[in-house]
N, C-alpha and C positions, 0 to 999 in steps of 0.2 A: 213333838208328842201330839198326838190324834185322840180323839174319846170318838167312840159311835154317833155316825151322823144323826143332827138333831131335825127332823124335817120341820120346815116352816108353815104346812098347810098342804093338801091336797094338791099334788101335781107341780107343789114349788120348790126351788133349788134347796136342796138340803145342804146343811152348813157344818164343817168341822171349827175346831177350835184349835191354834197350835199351843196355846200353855191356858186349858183350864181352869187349873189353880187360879189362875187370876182372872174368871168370872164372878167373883163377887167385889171386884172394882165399879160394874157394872150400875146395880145400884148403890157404891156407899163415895163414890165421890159426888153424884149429885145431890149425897145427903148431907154432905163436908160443907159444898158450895153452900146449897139451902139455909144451914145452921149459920153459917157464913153473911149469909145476904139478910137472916131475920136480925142478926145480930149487929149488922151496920144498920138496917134502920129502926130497930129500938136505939141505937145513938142519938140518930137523926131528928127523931122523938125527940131525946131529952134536951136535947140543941134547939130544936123550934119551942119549947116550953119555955126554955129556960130565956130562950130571947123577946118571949113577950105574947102580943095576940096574933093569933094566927092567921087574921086579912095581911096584917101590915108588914108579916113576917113574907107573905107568897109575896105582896107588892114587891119588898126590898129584894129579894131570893132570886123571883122568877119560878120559883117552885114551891110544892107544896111536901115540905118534910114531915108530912105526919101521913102521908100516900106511901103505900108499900110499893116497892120497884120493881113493879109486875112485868117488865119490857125486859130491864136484865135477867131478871128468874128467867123469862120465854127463850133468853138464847144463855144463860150460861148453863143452867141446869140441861141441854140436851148437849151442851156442849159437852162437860163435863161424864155424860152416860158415854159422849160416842169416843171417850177418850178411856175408857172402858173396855169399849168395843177391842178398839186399836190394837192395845193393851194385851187384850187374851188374845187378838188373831187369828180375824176370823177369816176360814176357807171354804171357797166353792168355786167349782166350774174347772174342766180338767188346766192340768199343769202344760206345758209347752215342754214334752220333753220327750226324748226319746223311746219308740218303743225298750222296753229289755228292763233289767234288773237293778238295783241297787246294793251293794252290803253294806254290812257293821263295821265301821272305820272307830278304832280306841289310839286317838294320840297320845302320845306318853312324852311330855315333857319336859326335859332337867332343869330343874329350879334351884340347882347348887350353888353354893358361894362360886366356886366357878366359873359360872355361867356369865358372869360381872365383867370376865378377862377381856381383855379389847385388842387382840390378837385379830378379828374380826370387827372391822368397821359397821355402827359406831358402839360394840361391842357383841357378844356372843349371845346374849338377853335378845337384843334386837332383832339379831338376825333369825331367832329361832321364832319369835311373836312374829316377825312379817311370814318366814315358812309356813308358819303353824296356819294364819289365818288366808294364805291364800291356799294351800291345804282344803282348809273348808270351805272357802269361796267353789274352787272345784268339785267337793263331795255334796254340791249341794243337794238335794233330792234323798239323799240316804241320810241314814242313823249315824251319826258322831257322837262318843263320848270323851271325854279330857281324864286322865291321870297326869298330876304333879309329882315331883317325885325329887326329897333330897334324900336326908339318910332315913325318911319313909317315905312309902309311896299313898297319896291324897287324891279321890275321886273330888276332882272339879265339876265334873259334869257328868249325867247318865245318860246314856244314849239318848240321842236329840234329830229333828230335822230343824230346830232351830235356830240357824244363823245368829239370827243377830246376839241371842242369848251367849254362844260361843264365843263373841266376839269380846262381847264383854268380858267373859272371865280369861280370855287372852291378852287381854286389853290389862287385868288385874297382878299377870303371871311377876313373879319376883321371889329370891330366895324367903321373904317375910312370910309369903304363900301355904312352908313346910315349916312346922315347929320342931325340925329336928335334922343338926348339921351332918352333913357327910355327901354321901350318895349310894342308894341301896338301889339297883337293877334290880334287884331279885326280886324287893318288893314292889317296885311298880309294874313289872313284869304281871305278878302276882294278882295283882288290882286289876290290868286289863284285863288279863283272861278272865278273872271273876266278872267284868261289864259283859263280855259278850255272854255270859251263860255258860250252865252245863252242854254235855255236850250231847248230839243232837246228828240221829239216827239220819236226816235228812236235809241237804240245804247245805252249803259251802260254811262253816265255823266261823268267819270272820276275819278280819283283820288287823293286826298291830301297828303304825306308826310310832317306832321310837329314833325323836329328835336331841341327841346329846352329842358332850364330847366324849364321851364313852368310856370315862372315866369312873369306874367302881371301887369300892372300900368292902364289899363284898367278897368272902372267899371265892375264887372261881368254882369252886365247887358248889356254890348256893347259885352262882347264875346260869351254870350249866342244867339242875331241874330243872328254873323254869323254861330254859329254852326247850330242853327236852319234853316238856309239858305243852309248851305252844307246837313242836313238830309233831307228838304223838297225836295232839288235837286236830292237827291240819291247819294250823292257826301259821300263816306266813309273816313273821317280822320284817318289815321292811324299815332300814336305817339310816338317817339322815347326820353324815357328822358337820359338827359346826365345832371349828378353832384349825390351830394348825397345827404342825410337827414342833414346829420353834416353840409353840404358847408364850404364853404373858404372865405375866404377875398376877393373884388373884386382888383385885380391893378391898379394902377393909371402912367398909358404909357404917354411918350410924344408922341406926333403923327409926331413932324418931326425925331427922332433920335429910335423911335421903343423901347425904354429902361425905366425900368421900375422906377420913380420916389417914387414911393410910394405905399400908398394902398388908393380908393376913402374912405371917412368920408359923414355920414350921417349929417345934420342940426345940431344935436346936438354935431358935434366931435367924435360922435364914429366910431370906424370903419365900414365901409359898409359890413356887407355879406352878401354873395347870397345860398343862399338854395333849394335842387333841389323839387320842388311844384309836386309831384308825383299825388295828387288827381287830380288838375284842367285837367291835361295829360290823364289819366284816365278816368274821366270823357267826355271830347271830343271824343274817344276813342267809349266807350260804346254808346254816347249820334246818333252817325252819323252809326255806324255798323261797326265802325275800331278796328283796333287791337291797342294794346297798349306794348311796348316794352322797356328793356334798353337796351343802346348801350355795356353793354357788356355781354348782353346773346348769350352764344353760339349761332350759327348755327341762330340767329335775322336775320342778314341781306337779308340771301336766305327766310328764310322764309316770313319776310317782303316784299320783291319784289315782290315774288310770289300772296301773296295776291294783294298788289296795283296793278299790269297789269291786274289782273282778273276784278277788280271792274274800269276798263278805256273805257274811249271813245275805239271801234274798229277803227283806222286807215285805216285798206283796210282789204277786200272780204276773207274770211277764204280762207288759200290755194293761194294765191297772195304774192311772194313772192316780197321782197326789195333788188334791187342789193347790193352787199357788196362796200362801199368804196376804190375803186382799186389805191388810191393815193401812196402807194408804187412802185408803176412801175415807171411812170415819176419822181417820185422822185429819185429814184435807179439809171436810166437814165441820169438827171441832174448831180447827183453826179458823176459820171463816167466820163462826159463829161469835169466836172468841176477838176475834178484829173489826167486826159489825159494832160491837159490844163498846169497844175499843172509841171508835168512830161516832157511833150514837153520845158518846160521854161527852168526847172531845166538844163535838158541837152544841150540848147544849150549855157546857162549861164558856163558850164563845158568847152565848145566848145571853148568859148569864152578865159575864162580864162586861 
């Protein structure tokens, strides 16, 4: 996410931010610190009172605890701003990237009980979280947003150039994710064409990512609009199946202890399996102008990307480049300041001793 470039002065590199929202980390962690540091030494205070006079207290000490610790304040409190900095991500100076366009990539990921089956080493979950995130490792430069999707479909994310943001809430993905069992296509179908937008007299519509076993509880008749809805748009689904023809047993987790109880039973007592639905996958596929894929075809995932940016919304002007995330510097910066900090303690605790 970008907000309009903030110039720094007359003729100096003007700065984007990648997440905003979190510029007022800026000033309120070195006001945490601050409150932090008056509040250790009014301690210190009451420590050097309580042990007697204040000459005999620096002789034994080596130090004077009734001195405010104006050295740590000079490097934690800038530490702390530039950890701030980091934080929002800040950009300038073009990106290292190829002339041309970017589009609007909506992963749509199945978070179903399902998803648990281990038909798919070291299960179906797994394999769809490494897809998903080198997915976005390749989309980098363009807009990504996340749809979860059991028997609803959950905007995880809204359109992002974000990485690491993404990463995290791939990082979070699991059936606990959706408060509601089954698996509804139709709604998480539903949720991504709502992320890309109305539709839009100019500019390629965007594109769908949907990674499942393609497995729906869905009338075919409700998944059929929205594909019908994504081709009428221009909107290409492109399909990733993850399990296999044989499938596996679905498990049955507890949800507070993460460990696997059992296997889930059908109405009738028998075990539940889940089987990978290759045709309905397929068919969405064909039906919108997408490609259809398994996650463990070689060399899938570059190819995959490749096609979804091409068939996306354009983001900005061919030839418009997006600064890079320079959150490593004040980061880098913090740290240092923060092991300086670290190291001025150590020794004079040596000093001391």
């Amino acid at each position: 996410m970008a907000v309009p470039r903030h110039a720094l002065g007359a003729g100096s590199v003007s700065v984007r931010w990648a997440d905003p929202f979190l510029l007022h980390l800026i000033p309120l962690l070195p006001a945490l610190v601050g409150i932090g540091l008056l509040l250790w030494w009014r301690r210190r205070r009451e420590v050097g009172a309580a042990l007697g006079d204040p000459a005999l207290v620096r002789r034994l000490t080596g130090t004077d605890l009734r001195r405010f610790p104006v050295r740590r304040a000079a490097l934690l409190l800038p530490a702390a701003a530039l950890l701030g900095v980091a934080a929002a991500g800040p950009r300038w100076g073009p990106a290292a990237e190829p002339d041309g366009t970017r589009g609007d990539v909506v992963l749509v990921l199945d978070a179903s009980n399902s998803m648990l089956a281990e038909d798919v080493r070291p299960s179906r979950l797994e394999a769809e979280r490494a897809a998903a995130r080198a997915l976005v490792d390749r989309l980098g430069g363009g807009r990504v947003g996340l749809v979860a999707f059991g028997g609803s479909g959950h905007v995880l994310s809204p359109l992002t150039t974000d990485g690491a943001a993404l990463h995290l809430y791939l990082d979070a993905l699991s059936p606990e994710i959706v408060n509601q069992s089954g698996t509804s296509l139709y709604a998480a179908l539903r949720q991504a064409l709502g992320l890309l937008g109305p539709e839009s007299a100019g500019g390629p519509p965007g594109s769908i990512v949907l990674v499942s076993d393609g497995e729906a509880l869905d009338p075919p008749r409700m998944v059929h609009l929205s594909v019908q809805d994504a081709a009428r748009r221009g909107v290409p689904i492109h399909t990733v199946a993850i399990g296999t023809a044989a499938g596996a047993p679905v498990p049955d987790v507890d949800p507070l202890s993460g460990k696997r109880i059992g296997y889930k039973r059908e109405p009738n007592g028998l075990v539940a399996t889940s089987r990978l639905d290759a045709a309905t996958l397929q068919r969405i596929a064909r039906e919108t102008g997408g490609t259809f894929t398994r996650s463990t075809d070689a060399g899938a995932i570059s190819t995959l990307a490749a096609a979804a940016a091409r068939g996306g919304r354009a983001t900005r002007a061919r030839g418009e480049s997006l600064p890079d995330n320079r959150y490593r510097w004040p980061l880098a910066l913090a740290l240092l300041l923060i092991v300086a900090d670290a190291l001025a303690e150590r020794g004079r605790a040596r000093r001391e001793g």
